[in-house]
C-alpha positions in Angstrom: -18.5 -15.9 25.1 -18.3 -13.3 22.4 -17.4 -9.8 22.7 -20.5 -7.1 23.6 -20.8 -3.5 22.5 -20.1 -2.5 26.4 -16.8 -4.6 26.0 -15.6 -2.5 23.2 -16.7 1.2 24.4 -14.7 0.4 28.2 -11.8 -0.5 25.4 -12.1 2.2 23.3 -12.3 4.6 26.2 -9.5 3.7 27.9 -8.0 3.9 25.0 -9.0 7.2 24.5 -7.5 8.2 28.2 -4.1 6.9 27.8 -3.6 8.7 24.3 -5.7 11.4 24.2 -7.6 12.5 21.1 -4.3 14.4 19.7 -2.0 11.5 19.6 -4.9 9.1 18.0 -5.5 11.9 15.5 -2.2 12.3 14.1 -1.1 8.2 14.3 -4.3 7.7 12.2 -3.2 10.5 9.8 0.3 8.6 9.8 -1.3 5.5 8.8 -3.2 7.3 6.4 -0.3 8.5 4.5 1.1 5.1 5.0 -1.3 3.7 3.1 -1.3 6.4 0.4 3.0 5.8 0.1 1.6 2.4 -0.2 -0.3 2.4 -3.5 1.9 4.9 -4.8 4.7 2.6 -4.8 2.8 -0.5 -5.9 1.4 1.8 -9.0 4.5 2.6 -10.0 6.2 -0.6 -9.4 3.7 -2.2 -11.9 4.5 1.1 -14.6 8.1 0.1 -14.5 7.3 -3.5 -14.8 5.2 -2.8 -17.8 7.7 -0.9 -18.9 10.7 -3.2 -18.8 8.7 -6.0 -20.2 7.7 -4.5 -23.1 11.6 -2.8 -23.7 12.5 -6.9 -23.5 9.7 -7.8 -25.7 11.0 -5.6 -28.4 14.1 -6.3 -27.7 13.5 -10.4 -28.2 11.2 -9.4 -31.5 14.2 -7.1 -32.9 16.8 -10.3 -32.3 14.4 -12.4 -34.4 14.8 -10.5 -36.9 18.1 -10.3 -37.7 18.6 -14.2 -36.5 15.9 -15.0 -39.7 18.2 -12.6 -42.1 
């Protein structure tokens, strides 16, 4: 008992009645630009990770240094 191709289109075009093109238009650009925020935030979450790790790393080489001395 598996879902047919007539099952979805009756979905999809009830779907279709209740919103209306508009309001399935503008929620899909709003997911869009969800996923877009998305990325953006997980790109620069890993830039400042890099960046902090590597501040510590020099940090940790620079205190060897002066422990040796």
């Amino acid at each position: 008992m598996s879902i047919g191709f007539w099952q979805i289109a009756i979905v999809v075009i009830l779907v279709v009645l209740l919103f209306g093109r508009g309001k399935i238009s503008s929620l899909m650009g709003d997911v869009a630009k969800g996923i877009k925020s998305f990325k953006k935030g997980m790109a620069s979450d890993a830039i400042e990770t890099d960046t902090t790790k590597n501040v510590s790393e020099n940090q940790d080489t620079n205190n060897q240094d002066t422990n040796k001395d």
